[in-house]
C-alpha positions as CSV (number, residue, x, y, z in Angstrom):
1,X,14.0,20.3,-35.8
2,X,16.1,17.3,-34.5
3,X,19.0,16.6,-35.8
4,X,21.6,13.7,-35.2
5,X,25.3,14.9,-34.5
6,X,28.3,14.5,-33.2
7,X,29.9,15.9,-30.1
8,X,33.5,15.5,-31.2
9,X,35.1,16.5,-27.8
10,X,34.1,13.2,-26.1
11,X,33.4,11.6,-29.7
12,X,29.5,10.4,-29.0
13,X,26.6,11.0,-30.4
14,X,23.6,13.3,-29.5
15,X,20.7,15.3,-30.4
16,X,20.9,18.7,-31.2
17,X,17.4,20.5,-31.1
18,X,17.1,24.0,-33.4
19,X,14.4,26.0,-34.2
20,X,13.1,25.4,-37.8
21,X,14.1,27.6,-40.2
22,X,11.0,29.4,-41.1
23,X,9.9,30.0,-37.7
24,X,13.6,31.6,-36.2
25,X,12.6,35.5,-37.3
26,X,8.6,34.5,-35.5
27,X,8.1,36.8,-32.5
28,X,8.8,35.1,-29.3
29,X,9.7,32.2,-30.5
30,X,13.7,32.6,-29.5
31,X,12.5,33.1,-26.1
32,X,10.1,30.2,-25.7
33,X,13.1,28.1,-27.2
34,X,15.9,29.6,-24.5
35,X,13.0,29.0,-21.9
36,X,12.9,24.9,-23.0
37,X,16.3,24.9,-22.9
38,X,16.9,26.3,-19.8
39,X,14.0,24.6,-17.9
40,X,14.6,21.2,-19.3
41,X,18.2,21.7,-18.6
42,X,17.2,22.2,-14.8
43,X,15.5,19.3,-14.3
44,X,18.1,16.2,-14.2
45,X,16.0,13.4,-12.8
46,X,16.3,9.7,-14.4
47,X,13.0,9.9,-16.4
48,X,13.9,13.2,-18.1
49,X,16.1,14.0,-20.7
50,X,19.4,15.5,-20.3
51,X,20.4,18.9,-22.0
52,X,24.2,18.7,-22.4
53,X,24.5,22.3,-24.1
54,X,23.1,25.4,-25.3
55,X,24.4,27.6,-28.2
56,X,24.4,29.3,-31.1
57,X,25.6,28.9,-35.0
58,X,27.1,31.4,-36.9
59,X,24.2,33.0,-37.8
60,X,22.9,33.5,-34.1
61,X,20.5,30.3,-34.3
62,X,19.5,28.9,-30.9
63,X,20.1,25.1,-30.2
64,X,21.2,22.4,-27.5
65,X,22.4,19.6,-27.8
66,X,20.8,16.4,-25.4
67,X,21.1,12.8,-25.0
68,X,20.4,11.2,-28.1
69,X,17.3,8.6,-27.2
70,X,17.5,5.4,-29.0
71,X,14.1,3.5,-28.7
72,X,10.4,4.0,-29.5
73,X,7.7,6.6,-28.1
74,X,5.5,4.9,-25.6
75,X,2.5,5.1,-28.4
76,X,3.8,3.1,-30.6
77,X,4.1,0.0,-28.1
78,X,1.8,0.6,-25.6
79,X,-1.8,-1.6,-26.8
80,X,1.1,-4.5,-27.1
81,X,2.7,-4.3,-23.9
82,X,0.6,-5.8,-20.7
83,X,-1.1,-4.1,-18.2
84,X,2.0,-4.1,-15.5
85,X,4.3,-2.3,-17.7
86,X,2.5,0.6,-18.8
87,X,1.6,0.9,-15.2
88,X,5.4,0.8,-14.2
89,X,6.3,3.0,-17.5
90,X,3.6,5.6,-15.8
91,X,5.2,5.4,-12.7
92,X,8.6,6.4,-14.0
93,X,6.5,9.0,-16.0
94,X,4.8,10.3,-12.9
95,X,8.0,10.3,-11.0
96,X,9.8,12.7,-13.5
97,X,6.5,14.8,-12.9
98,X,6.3,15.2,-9.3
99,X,10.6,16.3,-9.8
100,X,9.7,18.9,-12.3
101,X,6.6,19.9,-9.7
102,X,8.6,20.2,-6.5
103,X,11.1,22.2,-8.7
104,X,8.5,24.6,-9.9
105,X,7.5,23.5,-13.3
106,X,4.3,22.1,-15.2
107,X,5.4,19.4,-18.6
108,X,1.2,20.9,-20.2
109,X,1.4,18.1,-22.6
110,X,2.2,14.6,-21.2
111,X,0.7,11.6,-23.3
112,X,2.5,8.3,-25.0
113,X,3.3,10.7,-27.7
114,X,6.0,12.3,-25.5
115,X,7.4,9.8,-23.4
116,X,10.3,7.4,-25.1
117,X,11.2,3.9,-24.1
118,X,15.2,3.2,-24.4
119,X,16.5,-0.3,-25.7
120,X,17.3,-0.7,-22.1
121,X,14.1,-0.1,-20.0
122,X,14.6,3.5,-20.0
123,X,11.4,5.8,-20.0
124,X,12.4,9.6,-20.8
125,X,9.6,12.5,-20.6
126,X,10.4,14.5,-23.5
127,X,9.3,18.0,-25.2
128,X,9.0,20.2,-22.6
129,X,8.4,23.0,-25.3
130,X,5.3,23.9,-23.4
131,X,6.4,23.6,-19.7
132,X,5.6,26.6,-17.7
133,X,7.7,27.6,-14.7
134,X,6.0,28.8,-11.7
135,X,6.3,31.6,-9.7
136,X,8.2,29.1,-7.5
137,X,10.7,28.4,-10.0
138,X,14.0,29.3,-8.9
139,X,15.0,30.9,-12.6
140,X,11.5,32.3,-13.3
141,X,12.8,36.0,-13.0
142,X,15.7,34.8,-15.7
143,X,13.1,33.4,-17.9
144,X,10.1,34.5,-19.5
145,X,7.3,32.0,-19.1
146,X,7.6,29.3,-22.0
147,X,4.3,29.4,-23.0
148,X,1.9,32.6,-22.8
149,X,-0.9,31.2,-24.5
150,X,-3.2,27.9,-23.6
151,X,-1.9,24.8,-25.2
152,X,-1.3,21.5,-25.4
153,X,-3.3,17.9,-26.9
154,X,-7.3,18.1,-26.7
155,X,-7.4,14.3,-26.1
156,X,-5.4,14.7,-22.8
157,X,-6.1,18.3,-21.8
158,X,-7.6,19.4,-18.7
159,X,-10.7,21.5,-18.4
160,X,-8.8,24.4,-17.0
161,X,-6.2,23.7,-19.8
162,X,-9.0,24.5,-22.2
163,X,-10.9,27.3,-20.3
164,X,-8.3,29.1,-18.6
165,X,-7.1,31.8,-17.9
166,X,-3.2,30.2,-17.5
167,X,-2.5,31.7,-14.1
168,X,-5.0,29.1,-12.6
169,X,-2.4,26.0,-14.6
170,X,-0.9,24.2,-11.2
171,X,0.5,20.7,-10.4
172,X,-3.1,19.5,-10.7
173,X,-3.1,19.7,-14.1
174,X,-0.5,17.7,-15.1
175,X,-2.2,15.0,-12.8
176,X,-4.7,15.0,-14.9
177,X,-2.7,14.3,-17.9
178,X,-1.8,11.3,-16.1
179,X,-5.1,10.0,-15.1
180,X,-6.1,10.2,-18.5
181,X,-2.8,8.3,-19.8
182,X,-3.8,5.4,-17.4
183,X,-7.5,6.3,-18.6
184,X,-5.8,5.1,-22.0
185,X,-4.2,2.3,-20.7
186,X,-6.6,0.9,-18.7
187,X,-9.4,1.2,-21.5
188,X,-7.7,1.9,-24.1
């Protein structure tokens, strides 16, 4: 759950990001949370959103707070805006890739859906829920690996997304996910 809030210390607004209610007591699922928090967090590039803070409420509930995005996901806009700027919107996107890759982490689920244009020709990757850090990750030992499990969307995934085993997921995958986002552009 995303909430709107205010970070009274600086007075601003941002985005605070908490697990929903019913899923909080689900195995694992505290530890996939910290794991987005922490490797999101890490990667402060341009084209990837900034965590600001992690916590917890009185009850123990994880969150963290983020920039607060003001704009529209890529999908929405994307069959109106001309060839040359979804190009240059992938570019940014593939940018923020190839940081998270040289830092040791896999996004698993890029596509329009997950990429958000600000008001000011911003383009932010967003919901890295599903990264997984690499052995190569510098905190891998601190975390455990965000996702376990296969995942991500069927109409972007790569084959070895689908078939498996996890351990063969590599930088090669997400550039898949981008061929087949400029698959979508290209041919819509």
């Amino acid at each position: 759950v995303v909430w709107l809030a205010r970070q009274a210390s600086i007075d601003r607004n941002v985005a605070i990001k908490m697990l929903r209610p019913d899923r909080v007591t689900e195995a694992g699922n505290r530890e996939k949370f910290l794991a987005e928090a922490v490797v999101t967090g890490d990667l402060d590039h341009p084209n990837i959103v900034p965590i600001y803070d992690l916590g917890a409420d009185s009850r123990g509930t994880l969150f963290y707070s983020m920039k607060r995005v003001q704009g529209t996901p890529w999908n929405d806009v994307v069959k109106q805006k001309a060839l040359q700027e979804n190009l240059d919107i992938l570019l940014k996107v593939a940018d923020a890739v190839g940081f998270a890759h040289s830092r040791g982490i896999i996004h698993r689920d890029l596509k329009p859906e997950n990429v958000m244009l600000g008001e000011y020709g911003e383009v932010l990757v967003m919901d890295w829920g599903i990264a997984l850090p690499l052995s190569e990750y510098s905190k891998s030992g601190e975390i455990m690996r965000a996702q376990q499990g296969l995942g991500g969307s069927p109409a972007y995934m790569a084959p070895e997304m689908v078939l498996g085993p996890i351990e063969i997921l590599a930088p090669p995958t997400d550039v898949y996910l981008l061929g087949a986002i400029l698959f979508e552009i290209l041919v819509g």
